[in-house]
BAMI-668557 format. One line per field, with one value per residue (C-alpha): residue in three letters; x, y, z. Coordinates in Angstrom, 3 decimals. Layout:
N
aa	c(Ala ...)
east	c(X ...)
north	c(Y ...)
up	c(Z ...)
END
This chain:
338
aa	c(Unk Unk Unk Unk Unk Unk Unk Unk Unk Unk Unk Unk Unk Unk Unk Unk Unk Unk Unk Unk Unk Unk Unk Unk Unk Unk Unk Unk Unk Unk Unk Unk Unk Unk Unk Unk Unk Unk Unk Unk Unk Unk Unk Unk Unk Unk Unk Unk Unk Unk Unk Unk Unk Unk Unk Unk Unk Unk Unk Unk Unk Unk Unk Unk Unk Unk Unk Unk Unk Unk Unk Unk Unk Unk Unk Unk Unk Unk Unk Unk Unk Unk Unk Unk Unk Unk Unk Unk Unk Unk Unk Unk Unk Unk Unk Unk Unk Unk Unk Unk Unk Unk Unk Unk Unk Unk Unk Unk Unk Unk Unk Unk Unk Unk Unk Unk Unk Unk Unk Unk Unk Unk Unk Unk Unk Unk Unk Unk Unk Unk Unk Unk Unk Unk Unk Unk Unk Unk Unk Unk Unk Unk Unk Unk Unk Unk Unk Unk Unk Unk Unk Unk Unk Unk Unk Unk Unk Unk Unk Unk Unk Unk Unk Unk Unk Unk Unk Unk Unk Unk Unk Unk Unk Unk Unk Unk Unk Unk Unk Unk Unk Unk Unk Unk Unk Unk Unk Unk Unk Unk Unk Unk Unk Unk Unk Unk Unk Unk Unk Unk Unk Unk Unk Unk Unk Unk Unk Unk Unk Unk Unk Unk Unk Unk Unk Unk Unk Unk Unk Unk Unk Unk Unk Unk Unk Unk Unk Unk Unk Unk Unk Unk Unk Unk Unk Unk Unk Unk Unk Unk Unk Unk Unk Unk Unk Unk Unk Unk Unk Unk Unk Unk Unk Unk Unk Unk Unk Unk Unk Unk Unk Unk Unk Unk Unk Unk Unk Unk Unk Unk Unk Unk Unk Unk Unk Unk Unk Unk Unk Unk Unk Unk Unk Unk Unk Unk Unk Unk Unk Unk Unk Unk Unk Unk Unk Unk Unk Unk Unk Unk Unk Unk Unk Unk Unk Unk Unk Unk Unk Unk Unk Unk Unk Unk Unk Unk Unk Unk Unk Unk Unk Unk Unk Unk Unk Unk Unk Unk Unk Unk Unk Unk Unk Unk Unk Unk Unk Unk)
east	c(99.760 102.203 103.816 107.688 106.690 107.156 109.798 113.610 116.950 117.232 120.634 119.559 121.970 119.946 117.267 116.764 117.079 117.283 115.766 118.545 119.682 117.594 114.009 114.866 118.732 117.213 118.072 115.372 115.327 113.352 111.943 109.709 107.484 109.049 112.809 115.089 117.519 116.799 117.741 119.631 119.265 118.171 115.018 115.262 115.589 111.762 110.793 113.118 110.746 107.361 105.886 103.259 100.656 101.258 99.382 100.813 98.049 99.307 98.108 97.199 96.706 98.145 99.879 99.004 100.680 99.091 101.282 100.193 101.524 99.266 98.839 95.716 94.141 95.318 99.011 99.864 102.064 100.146 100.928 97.748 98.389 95.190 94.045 90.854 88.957 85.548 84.305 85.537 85.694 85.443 88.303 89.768 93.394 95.773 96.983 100.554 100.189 101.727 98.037 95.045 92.805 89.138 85.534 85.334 88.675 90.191 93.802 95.116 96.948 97.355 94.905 92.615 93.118 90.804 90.558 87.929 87.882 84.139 85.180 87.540 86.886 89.503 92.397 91.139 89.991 87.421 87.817 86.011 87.953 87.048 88.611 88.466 90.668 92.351 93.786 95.216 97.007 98.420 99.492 100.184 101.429 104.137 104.741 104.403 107.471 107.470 108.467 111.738 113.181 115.146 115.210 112.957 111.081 112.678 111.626 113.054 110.275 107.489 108.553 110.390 107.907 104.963 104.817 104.865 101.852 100.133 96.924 94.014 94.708 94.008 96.523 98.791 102.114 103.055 102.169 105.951 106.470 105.741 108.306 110.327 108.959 110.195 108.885 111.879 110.434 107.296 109.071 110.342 106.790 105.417 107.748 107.074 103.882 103.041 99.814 99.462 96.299 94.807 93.127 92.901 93.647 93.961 96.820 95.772 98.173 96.969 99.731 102.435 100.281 102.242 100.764 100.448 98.845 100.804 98.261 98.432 94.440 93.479 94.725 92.562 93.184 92.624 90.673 91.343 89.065 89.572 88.002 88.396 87.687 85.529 87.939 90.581 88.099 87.619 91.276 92.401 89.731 90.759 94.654 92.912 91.273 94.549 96.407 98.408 99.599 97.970 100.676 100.216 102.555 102.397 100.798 98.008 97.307 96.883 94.708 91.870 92.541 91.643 89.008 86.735 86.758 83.465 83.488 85.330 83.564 85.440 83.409 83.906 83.074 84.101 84.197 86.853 88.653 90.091 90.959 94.066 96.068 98.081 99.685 96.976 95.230 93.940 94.687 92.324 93.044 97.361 99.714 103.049 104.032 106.009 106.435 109.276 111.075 108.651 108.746 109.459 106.023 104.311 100.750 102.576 105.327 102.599 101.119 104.522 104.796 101.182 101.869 105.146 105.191 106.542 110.204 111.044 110.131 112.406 114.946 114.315 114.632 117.977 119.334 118.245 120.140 123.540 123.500 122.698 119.843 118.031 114.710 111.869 109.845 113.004 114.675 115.091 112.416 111.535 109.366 107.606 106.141 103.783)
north	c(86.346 88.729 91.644 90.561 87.304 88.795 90.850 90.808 92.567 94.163 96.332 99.755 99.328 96.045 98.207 98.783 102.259 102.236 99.165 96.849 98.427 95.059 94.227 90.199 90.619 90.477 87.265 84.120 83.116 79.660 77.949 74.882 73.002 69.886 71.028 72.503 74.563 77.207 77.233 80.752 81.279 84.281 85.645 84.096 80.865 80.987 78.587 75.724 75.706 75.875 73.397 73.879 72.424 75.781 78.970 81.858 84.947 88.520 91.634 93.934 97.238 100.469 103.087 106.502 109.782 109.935 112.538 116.194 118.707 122.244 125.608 125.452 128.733 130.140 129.813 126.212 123.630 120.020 117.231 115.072 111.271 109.825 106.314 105.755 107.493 107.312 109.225 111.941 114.473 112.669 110.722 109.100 110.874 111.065 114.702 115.866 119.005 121.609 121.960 119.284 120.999 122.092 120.918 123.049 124.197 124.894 123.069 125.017 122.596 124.549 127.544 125.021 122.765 123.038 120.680 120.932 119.176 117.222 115.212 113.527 109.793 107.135 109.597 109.285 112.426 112.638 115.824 117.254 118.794 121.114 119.407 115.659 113.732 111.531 115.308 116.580 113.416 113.436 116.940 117.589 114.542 112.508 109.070 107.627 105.693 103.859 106.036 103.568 104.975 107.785 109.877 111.827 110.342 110.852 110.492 106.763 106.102 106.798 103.299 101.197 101.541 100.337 96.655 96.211 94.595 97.608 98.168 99.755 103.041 102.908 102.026 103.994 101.405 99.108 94.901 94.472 90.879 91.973 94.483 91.613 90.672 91.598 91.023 88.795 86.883 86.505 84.797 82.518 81.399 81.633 79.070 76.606 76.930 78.082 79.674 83.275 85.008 88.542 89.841 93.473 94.924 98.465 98.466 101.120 103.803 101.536 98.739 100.925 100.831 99.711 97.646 99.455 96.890 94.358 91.579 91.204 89.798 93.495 95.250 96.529 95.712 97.937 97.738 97.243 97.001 94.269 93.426 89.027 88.324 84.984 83.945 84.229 82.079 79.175 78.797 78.411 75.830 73.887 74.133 72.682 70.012 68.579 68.554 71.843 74.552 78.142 80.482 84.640 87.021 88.899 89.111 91.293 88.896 85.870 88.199 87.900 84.663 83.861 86.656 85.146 81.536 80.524 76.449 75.696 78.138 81.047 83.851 86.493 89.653 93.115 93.774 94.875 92.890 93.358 90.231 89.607 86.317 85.576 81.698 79.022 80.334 77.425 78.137 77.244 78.364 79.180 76.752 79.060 82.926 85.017 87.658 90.569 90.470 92.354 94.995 93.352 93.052 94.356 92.249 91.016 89.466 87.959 86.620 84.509 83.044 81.972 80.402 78.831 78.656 81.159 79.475 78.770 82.331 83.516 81.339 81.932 85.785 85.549 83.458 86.746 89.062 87.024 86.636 90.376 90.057 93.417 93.641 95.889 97.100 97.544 94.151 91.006 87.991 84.775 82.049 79.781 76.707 74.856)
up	c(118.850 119.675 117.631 118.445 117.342 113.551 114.504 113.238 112.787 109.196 108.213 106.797 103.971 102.348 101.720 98.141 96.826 93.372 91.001 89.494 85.695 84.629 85.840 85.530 87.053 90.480 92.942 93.937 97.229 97.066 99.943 100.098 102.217 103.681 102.527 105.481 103.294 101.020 97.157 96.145 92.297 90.045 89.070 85.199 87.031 87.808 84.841 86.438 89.441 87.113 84.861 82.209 84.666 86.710 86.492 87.330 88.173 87.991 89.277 86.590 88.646 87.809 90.427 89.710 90.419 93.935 95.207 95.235 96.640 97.570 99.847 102.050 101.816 105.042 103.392 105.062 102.528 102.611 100.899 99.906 99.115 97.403 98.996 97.003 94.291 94.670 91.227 88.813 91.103 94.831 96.519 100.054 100.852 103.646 103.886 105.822 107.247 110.046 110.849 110.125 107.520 108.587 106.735 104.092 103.624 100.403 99.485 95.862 94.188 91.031 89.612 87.779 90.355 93.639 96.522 99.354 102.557 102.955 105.750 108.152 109.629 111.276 109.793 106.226 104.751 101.705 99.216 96.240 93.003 91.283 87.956 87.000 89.782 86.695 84.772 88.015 88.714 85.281 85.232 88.842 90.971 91.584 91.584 95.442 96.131 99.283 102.494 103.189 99.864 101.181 98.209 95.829 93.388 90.036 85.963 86.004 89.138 86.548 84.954 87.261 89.820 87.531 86.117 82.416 82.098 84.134 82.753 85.043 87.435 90.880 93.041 95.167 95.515 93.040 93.569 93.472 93.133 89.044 88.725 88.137 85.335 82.102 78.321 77.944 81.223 79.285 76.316 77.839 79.908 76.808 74.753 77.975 77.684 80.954 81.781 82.845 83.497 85.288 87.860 89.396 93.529 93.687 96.465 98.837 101.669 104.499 102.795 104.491 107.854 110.821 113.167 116.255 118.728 120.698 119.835 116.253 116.137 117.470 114.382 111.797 108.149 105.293 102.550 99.153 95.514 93.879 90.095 89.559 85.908 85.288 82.600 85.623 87.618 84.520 84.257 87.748 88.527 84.880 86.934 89.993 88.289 86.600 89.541 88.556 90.906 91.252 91.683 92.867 91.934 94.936 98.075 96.534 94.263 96.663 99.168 95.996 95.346 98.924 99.220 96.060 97.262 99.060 99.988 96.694 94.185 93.153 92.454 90.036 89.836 91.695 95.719 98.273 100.546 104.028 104.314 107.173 107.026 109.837 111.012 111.511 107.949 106.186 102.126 99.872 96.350 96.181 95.840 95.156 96.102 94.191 96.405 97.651 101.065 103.454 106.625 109.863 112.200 108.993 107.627 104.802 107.034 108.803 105.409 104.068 107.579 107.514 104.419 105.021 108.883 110.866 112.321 108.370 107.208 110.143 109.221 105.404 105.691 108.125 105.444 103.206 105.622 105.960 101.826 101.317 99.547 98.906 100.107 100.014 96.996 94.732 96.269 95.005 95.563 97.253 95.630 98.138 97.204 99.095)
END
């Protein structure tokens, strides 16, 4: 399976740089299996594609001000991007620096604020603060918007780039599918009595990992935590029973869903998942994908086409390009329905 299999032609200017003025005014691309053409509608058309048989299953993860900036104490400016936090005062970062920081090192990120460097494995470093990990986010760092945003991160980032349902810390890049969503969006679910429910994937850096091997089977995926709630695991297997449709709001989402399922039983409970779908997947537990438009030869590329078959997606997302969609975290969306 070859990297230029997932590869394809993207103008620079359809990349989204800003979010719409509206969370709900983006556009729906919606594809589905057995139909050659693709439907173009708006994001508040989503209820005329779901039923009250449906469930939909959100991500409820919140990003946190990962970004920290800090003077190593030979002098050198680093920038430390927390991956995983691992307790109080312990956490996984990437750091960018002139020079890679040494074992033991210090990195001053403000004068109550003191990082050392414990260790260094697979270009992951782990460091210990000398104040709770949680306050120096708060007070220190910035929100960590995507690298193909070619700007600074700015006060309107601390909101648009979160989900309003956003409800436990850990991740480091928002699931974006649900920045679509908007408390207006939930009304309306609501008064059709569609289902919703919750479950938790701390979206780690390695989401923005390229893949940097020419056989796509070589690469290695990253990690993520994941926390899937029983009461999540009741209601999707009541929607199975009747005949309804399980539908993930986001890739992130659907990675769990597929994760927790062992020969039919879905099991609850916390873990982490490294999970790496590619074409000839067999799906077991998601029926529909809300999802964003997604980096060419990226994992999450590779994920749609598994799902929907690799010549549609192809054909799906050049349909994207000549319409001008806007892709990317602050883009519009696709739904695809198996």
């Amino acid at each position: 399976m070859h990297i230029s299999e997932f590869n394809f032609d993207l103008p620079d200017e359809l990349i989204a740089q800003e979010p719409l003025e509206s969370r709900s005014n983006s556009r729906l691309l919606v594809s589905t299996e057995g139909q050659e053409t693709f439907d173009d509608a708006h994001f508040t058309d989503l209820l005329d594609f779901l039923t009250e048989d449906d469930l939909l299953v959100f991500n409820d993860t919140r990003v946190m001000k990962a970004r920290l900036k800090g003077i190593k104490d030979t002098g050198g400016v680093v920038e430390v991007m927390i991956d995983q936090i691992l307790s109080s005062t312990r956490f996984k970062c990437l750091i960018r620096a002139s020079r890679r920081p040494k074992i033991g090192q210090n990195i001053n990120i403000a004068r109550d604020a003191i990082f050392t460097v414990v260790s260094f494995v697979d270009g992951v470093f782990e460091l210990e603060s000398s104040k709770d990990i949680y306050d120096c986010l708060s007070h220190y760092g910035d929100v960590p918007i995507p690298p193909y945003i070619r700007r600074q991160p700015d006060e309107s980032d601390s909101e648009r780039y979160q989900t309003v349902y956003a409800k436990n810390p850990g991740a480091v890049a928002a699931p974006t599918a649900g920045l679509h969503f908007d408390q207006g969006m939930f009304e309306k679910l609501a008064q059709k009595n569609i289902k919703m429910t919750y479950l938790t994937l701390h979206v780690g850096v390695g989401t923005f990992k390229p893949v940097a091997v020419e056989n796509v089977l070589d690469h290695k995926m990253h990690s993520e935590r994941y926390f899937f709630p029983s009461d999540a695991a009741t209601l999707i297997s009541e929607t199975k029973a009747k005949g309804g449709r399980v539908c993930a709001v986001g890739t992130t989402s659907l990675r769990v869903l597929e994760s927790v399922c062992n020969e039919g039983e879905l099991l609850a409970g916390e873990g982490s998942t490294n999970l790496f779908i590619t074409p000839g997947y067999a799906f077991k537990v998601v029926d529909c994908l809300i999802t964003n438009f997604h980096l060419p030869k990226s994992t999450l590329f590779m994920l749609v086409s598994a799902f929907m078959g690799a010549d549609k997606m192809k054909r799906a997302y050049q349909h994207a390009i000549d319409q001008k969609y806007r892709f990317f975290s602050y883009g519009d969306a696709m739904l695809l329905v198996k």
